[in-house]
C-alpha positions as CSV (number, residue, x, y, z in Angstrom):
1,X,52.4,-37.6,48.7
2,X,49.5,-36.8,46.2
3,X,48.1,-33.5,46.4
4,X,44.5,-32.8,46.8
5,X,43.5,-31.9,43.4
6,X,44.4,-35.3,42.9
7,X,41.6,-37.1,44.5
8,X,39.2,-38.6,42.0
9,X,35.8,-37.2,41.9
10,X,32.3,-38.4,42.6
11,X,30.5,-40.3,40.7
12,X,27.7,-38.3,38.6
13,X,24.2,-38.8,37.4
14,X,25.0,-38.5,33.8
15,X,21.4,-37.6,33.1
16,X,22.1,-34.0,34.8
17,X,24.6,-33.9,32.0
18,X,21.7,-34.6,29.2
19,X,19.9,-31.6,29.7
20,X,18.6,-30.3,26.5
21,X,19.4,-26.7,25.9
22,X,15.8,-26.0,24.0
23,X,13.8,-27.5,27.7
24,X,16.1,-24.8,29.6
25,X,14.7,-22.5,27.5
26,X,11.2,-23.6,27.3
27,X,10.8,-23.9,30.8
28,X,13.0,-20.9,32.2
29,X,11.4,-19.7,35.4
30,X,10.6,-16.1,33.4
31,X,9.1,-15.5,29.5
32,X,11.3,-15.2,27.0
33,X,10.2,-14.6,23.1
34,X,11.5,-13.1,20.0
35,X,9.8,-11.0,17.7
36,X,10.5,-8.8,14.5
37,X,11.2,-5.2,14.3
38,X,7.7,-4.1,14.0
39,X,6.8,-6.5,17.0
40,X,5.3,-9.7,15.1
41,X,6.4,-13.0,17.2
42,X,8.4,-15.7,15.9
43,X,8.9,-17.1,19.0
44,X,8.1,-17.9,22.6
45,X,8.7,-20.3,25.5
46,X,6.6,-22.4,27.3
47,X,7.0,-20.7,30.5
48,X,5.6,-17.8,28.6
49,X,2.9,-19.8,27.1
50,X,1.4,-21.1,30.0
51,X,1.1,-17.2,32.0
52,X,-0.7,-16.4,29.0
53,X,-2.9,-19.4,27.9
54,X,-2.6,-19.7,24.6
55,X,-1.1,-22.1,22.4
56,X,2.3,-20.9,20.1
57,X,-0.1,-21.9,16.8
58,X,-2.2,-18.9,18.0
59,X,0.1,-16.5,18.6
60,X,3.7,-17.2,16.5
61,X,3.4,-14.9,12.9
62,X,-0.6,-14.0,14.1
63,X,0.4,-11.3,16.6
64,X,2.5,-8.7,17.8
65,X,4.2,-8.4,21.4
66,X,2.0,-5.0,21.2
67,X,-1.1,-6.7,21.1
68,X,-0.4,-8.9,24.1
69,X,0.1,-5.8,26.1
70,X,-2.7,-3.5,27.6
71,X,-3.9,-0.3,26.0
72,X,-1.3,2.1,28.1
73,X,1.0,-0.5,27.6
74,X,1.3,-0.6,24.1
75,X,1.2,3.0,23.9
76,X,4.3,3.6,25.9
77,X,6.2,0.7,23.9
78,X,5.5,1.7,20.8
79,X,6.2,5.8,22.0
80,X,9.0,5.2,24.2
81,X,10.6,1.5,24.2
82,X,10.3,0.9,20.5
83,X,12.2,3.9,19.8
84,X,14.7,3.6,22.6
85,X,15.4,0.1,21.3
86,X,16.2,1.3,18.1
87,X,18.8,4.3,19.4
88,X,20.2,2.4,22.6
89,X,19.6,-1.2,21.2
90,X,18.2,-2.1,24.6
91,X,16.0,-1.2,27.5
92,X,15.9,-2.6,31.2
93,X,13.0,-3.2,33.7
94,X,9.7,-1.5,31.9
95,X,6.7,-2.4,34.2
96,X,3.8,-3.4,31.8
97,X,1.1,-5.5,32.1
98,X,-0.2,-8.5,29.9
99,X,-2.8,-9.4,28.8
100,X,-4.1,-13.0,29.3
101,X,-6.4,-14.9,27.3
102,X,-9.0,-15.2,29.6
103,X,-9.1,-11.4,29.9
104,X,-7.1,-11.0,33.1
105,X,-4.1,-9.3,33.6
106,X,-0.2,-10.6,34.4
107,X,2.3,-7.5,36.0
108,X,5.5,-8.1,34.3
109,X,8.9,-6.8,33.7
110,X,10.4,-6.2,30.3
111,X,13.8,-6.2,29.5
112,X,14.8,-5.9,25.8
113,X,17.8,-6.5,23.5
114,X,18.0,-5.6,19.8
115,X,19.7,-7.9,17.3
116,X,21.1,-6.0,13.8
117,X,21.8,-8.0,11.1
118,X,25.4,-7.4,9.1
119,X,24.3,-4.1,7.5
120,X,23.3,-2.9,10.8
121,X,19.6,-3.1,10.1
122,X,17.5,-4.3,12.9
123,X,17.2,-7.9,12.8
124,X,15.3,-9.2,15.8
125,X,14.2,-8.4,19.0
126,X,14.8,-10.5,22.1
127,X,12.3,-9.9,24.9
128,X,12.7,-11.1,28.8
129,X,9.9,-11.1,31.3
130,X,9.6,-11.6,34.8
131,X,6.5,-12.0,36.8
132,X,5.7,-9.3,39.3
133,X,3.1,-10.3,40.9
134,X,3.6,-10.4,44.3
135,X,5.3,-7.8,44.3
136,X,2.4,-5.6,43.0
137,X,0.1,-7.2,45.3
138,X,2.6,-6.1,48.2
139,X,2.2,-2.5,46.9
140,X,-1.2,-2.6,46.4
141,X,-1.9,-3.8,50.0
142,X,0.2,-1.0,51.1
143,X,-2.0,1.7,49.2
144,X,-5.2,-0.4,51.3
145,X,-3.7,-0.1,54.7
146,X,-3.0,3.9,53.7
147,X,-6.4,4.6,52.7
148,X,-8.2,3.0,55.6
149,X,-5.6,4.4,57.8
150,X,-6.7,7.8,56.7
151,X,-10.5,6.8,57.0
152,X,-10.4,6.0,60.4
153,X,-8.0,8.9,61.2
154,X,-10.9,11.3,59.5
155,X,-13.7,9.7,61.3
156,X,-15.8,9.6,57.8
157,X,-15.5,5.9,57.2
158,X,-18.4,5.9,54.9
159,X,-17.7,8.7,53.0
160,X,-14.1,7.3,52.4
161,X,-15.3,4.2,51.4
162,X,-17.2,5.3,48.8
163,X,-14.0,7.7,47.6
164,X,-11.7,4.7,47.4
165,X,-14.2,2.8,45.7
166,X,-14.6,5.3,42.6
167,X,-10.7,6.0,43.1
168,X,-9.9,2.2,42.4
169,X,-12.4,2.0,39.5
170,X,-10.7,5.4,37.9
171,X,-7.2,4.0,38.2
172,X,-8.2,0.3,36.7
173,X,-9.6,2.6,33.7
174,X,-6.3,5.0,34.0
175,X,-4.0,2.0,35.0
176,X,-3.6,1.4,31.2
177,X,-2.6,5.3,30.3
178,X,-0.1,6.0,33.3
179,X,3.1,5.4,31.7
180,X,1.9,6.8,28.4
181,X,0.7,10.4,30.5
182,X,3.9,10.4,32.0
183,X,6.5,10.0,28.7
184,X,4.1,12.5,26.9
185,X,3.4,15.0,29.7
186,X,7.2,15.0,31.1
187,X,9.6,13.4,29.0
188,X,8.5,15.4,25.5
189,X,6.2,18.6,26.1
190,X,8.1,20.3,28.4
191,X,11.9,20.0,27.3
192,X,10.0,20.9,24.0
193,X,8.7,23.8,25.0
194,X,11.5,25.1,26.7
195,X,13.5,24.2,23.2
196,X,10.9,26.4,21.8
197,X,11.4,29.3,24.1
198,X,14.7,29.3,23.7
199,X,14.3,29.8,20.2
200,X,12.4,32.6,20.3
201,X,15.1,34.6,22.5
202,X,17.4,33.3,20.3
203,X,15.5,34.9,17.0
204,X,14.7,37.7,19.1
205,X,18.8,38.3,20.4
206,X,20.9,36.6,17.5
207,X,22.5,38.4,14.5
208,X,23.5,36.0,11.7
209,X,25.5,37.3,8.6
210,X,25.3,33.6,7.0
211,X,22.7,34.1,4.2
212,X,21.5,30.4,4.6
213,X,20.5,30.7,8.4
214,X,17.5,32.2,7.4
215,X,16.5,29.5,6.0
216,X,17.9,26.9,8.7
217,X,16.2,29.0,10.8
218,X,12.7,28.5,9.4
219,X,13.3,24.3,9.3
220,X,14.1,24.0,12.9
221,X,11.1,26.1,13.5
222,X,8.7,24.2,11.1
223,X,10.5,20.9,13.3
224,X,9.3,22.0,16.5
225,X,6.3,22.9,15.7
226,X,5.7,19.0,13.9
227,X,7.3,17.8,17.1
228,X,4.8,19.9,19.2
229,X,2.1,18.5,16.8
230,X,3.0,15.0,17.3
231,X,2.7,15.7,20.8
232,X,-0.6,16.8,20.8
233,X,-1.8,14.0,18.6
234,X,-0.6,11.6,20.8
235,X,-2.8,13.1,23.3
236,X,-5.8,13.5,21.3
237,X,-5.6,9.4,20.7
238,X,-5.5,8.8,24.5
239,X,-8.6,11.5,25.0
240,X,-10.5,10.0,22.1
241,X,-9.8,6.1,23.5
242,X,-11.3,7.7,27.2
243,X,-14.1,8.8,25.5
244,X,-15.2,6.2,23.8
245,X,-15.2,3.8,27.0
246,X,-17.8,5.3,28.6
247,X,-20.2,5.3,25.2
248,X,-22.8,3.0,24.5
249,X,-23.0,0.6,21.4
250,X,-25.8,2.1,19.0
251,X,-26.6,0.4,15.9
252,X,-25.9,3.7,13.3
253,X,-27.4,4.1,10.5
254,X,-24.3,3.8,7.2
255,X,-26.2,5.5,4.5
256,X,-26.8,9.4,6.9
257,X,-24.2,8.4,8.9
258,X,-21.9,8.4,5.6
259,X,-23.6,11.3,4.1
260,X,-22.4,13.2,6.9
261,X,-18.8,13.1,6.7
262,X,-19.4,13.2,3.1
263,X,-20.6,16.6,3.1
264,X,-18.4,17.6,6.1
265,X,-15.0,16.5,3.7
266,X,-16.4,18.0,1.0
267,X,-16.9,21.4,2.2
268,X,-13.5,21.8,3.6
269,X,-11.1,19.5,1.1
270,X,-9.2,21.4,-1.5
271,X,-8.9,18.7,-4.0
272,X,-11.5,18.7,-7.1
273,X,-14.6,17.2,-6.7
274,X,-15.0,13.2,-5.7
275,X,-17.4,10.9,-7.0
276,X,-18.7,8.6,-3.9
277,X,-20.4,5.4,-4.2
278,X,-22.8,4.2,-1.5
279,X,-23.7,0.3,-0.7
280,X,-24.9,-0.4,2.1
281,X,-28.0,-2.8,0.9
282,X,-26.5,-5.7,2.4
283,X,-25.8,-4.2,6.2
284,X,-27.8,-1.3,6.2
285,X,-26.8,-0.7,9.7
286,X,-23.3,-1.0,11.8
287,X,-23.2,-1.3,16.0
288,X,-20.4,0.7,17.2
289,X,-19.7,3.8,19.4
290,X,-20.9,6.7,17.3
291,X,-17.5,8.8,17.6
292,X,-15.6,5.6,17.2
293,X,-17.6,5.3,13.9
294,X,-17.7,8.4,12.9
295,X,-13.4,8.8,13.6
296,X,-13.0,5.5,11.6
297,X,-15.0,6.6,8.4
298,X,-13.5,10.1,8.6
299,X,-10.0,8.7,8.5
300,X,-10.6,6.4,6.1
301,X,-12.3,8.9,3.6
302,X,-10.4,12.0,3.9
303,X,-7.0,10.0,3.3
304,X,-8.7,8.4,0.2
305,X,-9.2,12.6,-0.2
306,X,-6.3,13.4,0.3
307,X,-3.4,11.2,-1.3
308,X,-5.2,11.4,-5.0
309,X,-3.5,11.1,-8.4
310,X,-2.9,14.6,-9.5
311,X,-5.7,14.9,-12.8
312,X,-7.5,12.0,-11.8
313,X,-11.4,12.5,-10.2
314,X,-11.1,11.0,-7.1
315,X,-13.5,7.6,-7.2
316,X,-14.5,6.5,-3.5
317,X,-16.8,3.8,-2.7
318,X,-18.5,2.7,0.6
319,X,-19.9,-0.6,0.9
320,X,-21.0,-3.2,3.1
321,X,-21.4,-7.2,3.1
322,X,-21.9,-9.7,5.8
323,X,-18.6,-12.2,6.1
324,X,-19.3,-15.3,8.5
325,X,-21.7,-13.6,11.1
326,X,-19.6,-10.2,11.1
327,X,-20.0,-6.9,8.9
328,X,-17.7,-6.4,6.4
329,X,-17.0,-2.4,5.7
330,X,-15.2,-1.9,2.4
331,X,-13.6,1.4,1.5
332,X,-12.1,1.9,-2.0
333,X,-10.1,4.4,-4.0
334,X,-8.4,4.7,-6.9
335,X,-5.4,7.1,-5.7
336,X,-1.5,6.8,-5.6
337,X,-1.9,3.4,-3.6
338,X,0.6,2.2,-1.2
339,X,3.8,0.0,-1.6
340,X,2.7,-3.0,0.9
341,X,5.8,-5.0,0.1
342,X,7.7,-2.1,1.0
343,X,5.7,-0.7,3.9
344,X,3.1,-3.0,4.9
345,X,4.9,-3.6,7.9
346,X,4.7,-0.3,9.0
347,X,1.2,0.7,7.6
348,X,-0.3,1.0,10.9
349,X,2.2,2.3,13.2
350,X,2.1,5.5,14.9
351,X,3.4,8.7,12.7
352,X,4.1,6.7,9.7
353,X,4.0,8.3,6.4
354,X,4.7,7.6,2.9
355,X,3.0,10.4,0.4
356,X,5.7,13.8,2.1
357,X,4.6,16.0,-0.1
358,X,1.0,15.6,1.2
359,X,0.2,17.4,5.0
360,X,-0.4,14.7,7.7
361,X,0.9,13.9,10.8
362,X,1.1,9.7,10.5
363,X,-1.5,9.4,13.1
364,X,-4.8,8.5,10.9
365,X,-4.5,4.9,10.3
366,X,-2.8,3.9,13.9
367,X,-6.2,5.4,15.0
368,X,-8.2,3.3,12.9
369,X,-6.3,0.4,13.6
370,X,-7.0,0.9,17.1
371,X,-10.2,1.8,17.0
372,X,-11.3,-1.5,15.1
373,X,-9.2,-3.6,17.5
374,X,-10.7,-2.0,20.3
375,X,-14.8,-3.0,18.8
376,X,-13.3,-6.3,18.6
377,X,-12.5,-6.3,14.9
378,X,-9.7,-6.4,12.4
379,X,-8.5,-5.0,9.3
380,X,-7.0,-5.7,6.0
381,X,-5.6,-3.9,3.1
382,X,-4.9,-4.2,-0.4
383,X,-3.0,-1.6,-2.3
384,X,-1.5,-1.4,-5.9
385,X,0.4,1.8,-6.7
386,X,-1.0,4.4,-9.0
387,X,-4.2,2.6,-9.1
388,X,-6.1,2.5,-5.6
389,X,-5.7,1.3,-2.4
390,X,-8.9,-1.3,-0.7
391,X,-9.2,-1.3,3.3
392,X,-11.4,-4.1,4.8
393,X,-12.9,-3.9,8.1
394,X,-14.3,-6.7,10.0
395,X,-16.7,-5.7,12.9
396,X,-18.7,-8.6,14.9
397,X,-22.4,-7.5,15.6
């Protein structure tokens, strides 16, 4: 008597069996894509693809998985998941938002794995979205019913209507910023500052007969006050991004406009005297939000200030060209210079430095990058080292 197991069985479609493993991953029902430490995509499914509507010539070694995120978006990745990858190697169900082609928005999910390579050095990250749309929509609808629950209940249905109206448009300009508020406002200041209080009862208390505590004592003070710093920077970007939404475009004029900061730097810089050179013959004038403008050049020329070659007069110069229908804004030095094979990847990321000996808090040039991205622009750089460094930005007018 044959047992069961026995039985032969059915006959299959062998063409379930030729399923290539490169079309499951293409067209996965969720994103996946890969991208470098610093965020730069190597690659990306077509499930992905299509939510966003571009092709993977326009986006593969072009952009970063920042970029495809909205403002508060990439602000709490590169704050809070970017360094959480790098001390957990992985971090589950983010909520963020992307950013479409077309300008429209896609609610997603973000999980996120970090690949090291055999030295341990991070490798590659590996990036898993889901689509949440529905069940924002589901939330969102609950919020409606609230609010017109409570109009009704209040009897001042047009005085309500007009308060959710101007609440909706505030959280669409806030709906970028919420995580980033919250990781700044709750996860960092206050465990800070209790660290910090409980310092000072410490100093105030403690008796140490160690003659290097002194010392010890004075770095992790000088630490909390950077980490404090960093904190309020942080805050000053999100403040200064606010601001500028609700400012015009004006079309400023380079050569006062320059003067300006020139005079402002040179009246507080302790470095010996800098010789600036002005050219703005070929673009006389630059459309732009005046403090956007005015933050960007200020950057820009007090770093060129600041990192110097000890002995060498500082030579600067400002100048401006048209490049295929946009305004090209050149800023040149001839100070220390940057390593770009070394730290070009990093160049523009938030508190990145690479002159320690000089003050700074790593925030000036992940302003400027923003700042330029959000006119619409971009920015390049050349750098040599000991001889000058050369930033290009593009602005369309």
């Amino acid at each position: 008597m044959s047992e069961a197991n026995d039985e032969p069985l059915p006959p299959l479609d062998l063409r379930l069996t030729q399923e290539s493993l490169d079309d499951l991953y293409d067209h996965a029902p969720c994103g996946y894509c890969s991208c470098l430490p610093d965020g730069t995509l190597v690659k990306l499914n077509q499930t992905l693809l299509t939510w966003l509507g571009y092709t993977r010539h326009e986006l593969v070694a072009r952009q970063s998985l920042q970029q495809l995120l909205t403002v508060g978006g990439r602000l709490h990745y590169e704050s809070y998941a970017a360094p959480l990858l790098l001390l957990q190697g992985q971090v589950r169900e983010l909520s963020y938002s992307l950013r479409r082609k077309d300008g429209s928005s896609l609610p997603v999910l973000l999980n996120a794995s970090l690949l090291r390579d055999s030295d341990g050095l991070p490798l590659v990250v590996r990036v898993t979205l889901f689509d949440i749309t529905e069940r924002r929509k589901y939330e969102q609808e609950l919020l409606r019913a609230k609010a017109e629950a409570e109009a009704q209940r209040e009897q001042l249905a047009l005085v309500n209507e007009q308060l959710v109206a101007k609440n909706e448009q505030l959280l669409r300009l806030n709906a970028d910023l919420d995580n980033f508020v919250y990781t700044a406002s709750h996860d960092l200041k206050q465990p800070i500052n209790n660290m910090a209080g409980l310092f000072e009862e410490l100093k105030r208390t403690a008796t140490f007969h160690d003659p290097t505590a002194a010392n010890m004592m004075g770095m992790f003070e000088q630490a909390l006050q950077q980490i404090l710093g960093t904190i309020a920077g942080l805050t000053e970007v999100v403040q200064q991004q606010r601001q500028i939404e609700y400012l015009p475009v004006e079309a400023e004029d380079l050569q006062s406009f320059t003067e300006e900061i020139i005079r402002s730097l040179r009246s507080s810089t302790e470095h010996e005297p800098a010789e600036f050179t002005l050219d703005f013959a070929a673009a006389p004038r630059l459309r732009m939000a005046r403090p956007a403008l005015h933050s960007l050049l200020y950057n820009l020329l007090s770093n060129a200030l600041k990192y110097t070659v000890p002995g060498r007069q500082p030579h600067i110069r400002i100048s401006t060209e048209w490049a295929n229908g946009e305004i090209l804004l050149r800023v040149q030095d001839n100070g220390r210079g940057i390593d770009l094979q070394r730290h070009g990847q990093e160049l523009f990321q938030m508190f990145r430095r690479f002159h320690h000996d000089v003050a700074g808090s790593g925030m000036g040039l992940y302003l400027v990058q923003r700042l330029v991205h959000q006119a619409g622009g971009r920015i390049q750089v050349e750098s040599t080292v000991g001889q000058g460094t050369t930033f290009r930005v593009f602005l369309p007018q």
